[in-house]
C-alpha positions as CSV (number, residue, x, y, z in Angstrom):
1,X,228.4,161.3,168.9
2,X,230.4,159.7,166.6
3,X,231.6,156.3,166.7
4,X,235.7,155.6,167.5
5,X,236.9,154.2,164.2
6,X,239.2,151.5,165.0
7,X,242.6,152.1,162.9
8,X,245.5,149.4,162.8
9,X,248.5,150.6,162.1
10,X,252.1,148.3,160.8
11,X,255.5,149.3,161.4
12,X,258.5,148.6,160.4
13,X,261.3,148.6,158.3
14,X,261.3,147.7,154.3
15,X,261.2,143.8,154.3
16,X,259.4,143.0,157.3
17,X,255.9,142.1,155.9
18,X,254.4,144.8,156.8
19,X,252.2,145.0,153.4
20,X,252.1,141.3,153.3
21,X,250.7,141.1,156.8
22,X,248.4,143.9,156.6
23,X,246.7,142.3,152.8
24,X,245.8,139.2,155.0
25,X,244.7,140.7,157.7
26,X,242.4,142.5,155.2
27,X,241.1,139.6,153.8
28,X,240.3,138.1,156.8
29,X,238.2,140.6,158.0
30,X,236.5,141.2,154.7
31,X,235.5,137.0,154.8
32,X,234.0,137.7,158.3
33,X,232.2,140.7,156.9
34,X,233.9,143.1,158.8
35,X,233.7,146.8,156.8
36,X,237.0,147.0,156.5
37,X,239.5,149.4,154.5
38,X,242.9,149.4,154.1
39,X,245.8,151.2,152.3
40,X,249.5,151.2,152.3
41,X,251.2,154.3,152.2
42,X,253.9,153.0,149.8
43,X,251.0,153.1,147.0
44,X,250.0,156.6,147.9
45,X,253.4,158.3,148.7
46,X,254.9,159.1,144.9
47,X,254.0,162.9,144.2
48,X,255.1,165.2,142.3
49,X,259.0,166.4,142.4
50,X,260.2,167.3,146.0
51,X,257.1,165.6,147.7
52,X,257.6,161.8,146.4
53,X,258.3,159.6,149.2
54,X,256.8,162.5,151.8
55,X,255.3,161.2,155.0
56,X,253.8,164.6,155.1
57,X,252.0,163.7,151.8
58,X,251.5,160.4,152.7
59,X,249.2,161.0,156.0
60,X,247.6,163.8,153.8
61,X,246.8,161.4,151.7
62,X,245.5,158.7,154.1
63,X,242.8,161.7,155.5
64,X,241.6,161.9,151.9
65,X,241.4,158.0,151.3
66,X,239.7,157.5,154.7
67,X,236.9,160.0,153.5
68,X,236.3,158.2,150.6
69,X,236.1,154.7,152.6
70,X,234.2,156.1,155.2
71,X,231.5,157.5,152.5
72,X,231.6,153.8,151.5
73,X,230.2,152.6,154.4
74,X,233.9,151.3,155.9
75,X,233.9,151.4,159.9
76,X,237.4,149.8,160.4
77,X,241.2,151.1,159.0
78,X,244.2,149.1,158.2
79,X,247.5,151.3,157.3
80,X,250.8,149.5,156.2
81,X,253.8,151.0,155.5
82,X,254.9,153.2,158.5
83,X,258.2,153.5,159.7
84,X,258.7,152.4,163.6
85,X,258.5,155.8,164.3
86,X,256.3,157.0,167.4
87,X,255.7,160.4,165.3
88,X,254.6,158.7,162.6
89,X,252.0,156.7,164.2
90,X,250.7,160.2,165.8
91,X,250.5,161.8,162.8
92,X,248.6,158.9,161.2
93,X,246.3,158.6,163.9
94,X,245.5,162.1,163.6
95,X,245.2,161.8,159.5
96,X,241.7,159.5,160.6
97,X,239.4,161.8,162.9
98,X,238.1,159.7,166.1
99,X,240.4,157.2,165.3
100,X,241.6,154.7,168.3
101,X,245.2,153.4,166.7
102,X,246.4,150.0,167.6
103,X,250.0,149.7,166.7
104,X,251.9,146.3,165.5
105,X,255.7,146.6,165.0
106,X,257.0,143.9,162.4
107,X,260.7,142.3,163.1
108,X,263.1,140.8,160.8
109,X,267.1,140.2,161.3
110,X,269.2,141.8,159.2
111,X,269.9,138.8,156.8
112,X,266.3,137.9,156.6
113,X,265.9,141.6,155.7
114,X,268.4,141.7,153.0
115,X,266.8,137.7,151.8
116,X,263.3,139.3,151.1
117,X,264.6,142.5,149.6
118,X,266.3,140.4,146.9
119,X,264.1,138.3,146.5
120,X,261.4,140.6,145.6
121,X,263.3,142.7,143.4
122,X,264.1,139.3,141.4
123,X,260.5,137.9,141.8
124,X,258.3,140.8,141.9
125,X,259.7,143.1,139.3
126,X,261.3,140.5,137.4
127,X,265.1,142.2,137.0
128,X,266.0,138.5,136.3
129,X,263.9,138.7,133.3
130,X,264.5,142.0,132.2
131,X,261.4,143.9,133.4
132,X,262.8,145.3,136.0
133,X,262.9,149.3,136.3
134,X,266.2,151.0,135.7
135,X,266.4,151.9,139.6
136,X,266.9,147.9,140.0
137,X,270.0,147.5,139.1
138,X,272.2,145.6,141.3
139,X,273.9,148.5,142.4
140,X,270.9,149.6,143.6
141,X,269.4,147.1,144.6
142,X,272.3,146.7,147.1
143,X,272.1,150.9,148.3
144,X,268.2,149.6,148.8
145,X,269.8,146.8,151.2
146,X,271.7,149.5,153.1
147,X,269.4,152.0,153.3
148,X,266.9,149.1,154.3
149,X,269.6,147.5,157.0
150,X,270.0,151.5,158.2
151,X,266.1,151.9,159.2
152,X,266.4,148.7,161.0
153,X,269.5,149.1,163.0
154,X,269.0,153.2,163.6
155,X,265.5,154.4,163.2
156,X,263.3,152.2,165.4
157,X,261.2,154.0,168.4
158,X,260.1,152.5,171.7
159,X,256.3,152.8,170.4
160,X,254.0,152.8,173.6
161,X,251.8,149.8,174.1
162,X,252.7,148.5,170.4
163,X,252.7,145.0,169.6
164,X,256.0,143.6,168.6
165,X,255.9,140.4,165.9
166,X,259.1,138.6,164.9
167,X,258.1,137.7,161.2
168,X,261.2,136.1,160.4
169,X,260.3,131.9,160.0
170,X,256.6,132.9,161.0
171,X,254.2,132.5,157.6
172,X,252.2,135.5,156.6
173,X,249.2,133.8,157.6
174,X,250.4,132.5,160.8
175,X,251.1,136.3,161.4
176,X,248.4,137.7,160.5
177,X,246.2,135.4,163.1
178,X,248.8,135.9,165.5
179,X,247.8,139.7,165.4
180,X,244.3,139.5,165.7
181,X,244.2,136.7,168.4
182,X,247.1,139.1,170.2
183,X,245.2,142.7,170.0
184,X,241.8,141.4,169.8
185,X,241.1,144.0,166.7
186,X,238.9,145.3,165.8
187,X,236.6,144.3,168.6
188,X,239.1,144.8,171.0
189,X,237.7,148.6,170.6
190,X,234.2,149.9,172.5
191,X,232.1,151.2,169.7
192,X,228.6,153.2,170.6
């Protein structure tokens, strides 16, 4: 019988850490020696016309990658980038066969929200500097804030038995140890 293959999955809405979170939690694991992969579906979400930005895609895409890590001898899963939607934690769950899913919702305020959205469009892509892409313009940078400030007022399920972290003053680190000590995971799982 196969083993369960222990799959953490981070919600929220853009600016909330989920990526952040889930790259230390990552290398945390990995410095135990814990065969861990991890992906974020914002890195594995831009297809071709009509399917770029698809969840559809996106969890198509996660079954695909968690072949090619399994193959590679990983035993654990870390996914970042899903919305706090309970359907997309099903379908995610069901993108990893025999996965167990353990589900951490990340929280931010709406001004903290908009903070880190600037702030990483200045810092990150360097718009400040010039080398930004032409879709950072500060017009849209601020429909990014909207759309942004709309996912975290309006689309937010009441995800069963999901671990809820307020990010907002709490170091990516800090949070990161927060969520293992919290869920236990990966051990937290029985594995044959």
């Amino acid at each position: 019988m196969q083993n369960e293959v222990p799959l953490l999955l981070l919600c929220g809405a853009p600016g909330t850490g989920k990526s952040s979170v889930a790259w230390e939690v990552y290398w945390s694991l990995m410095r135990d020696g814990v065969p861990v992969a991890h992906t974020d579906l914002d890195g594995i979400g831009y297809g071709p016309p009509g399917h770029s930005g698809s969840f559809d895609l996106k969890f198509q895409n996660v079954a695909a990658v968690w072949r090619t890590y399994s193959d590679a001898g990983a035993e654990v899963f870390i996914v970042s980038g899903l919305r706090v939607l309970e359907q997309d934690v099903l379908d995610c769950t069901a993108a990893v066969p025999g996965s167990v899913a353990t589900t951490v919702v990340l929280t931010v305020t709406p001004e903290e929200q908009q903070e880190r959205i600037l702030m990483r469009a200045n810092t990150r892509y360097g718009v400040e500097r010039g080398g930004g892409s032409s879709a950072q313009t500060p017009e849209a940078l601020a429909k990014v804030v909207d759309s942004a400030r709309q996912q975290l007022e309006d689309e937010a399920d009441e995800i069963p038995r999901a671990l809820v972290l307020d990010t907002v003053g709490v170091p990516v680190v800090e949070l990161a140890h927060q969520l293992l000590l919290s869920t236990g995971w990966p051990r937290s799982l029985s594995r044959d």
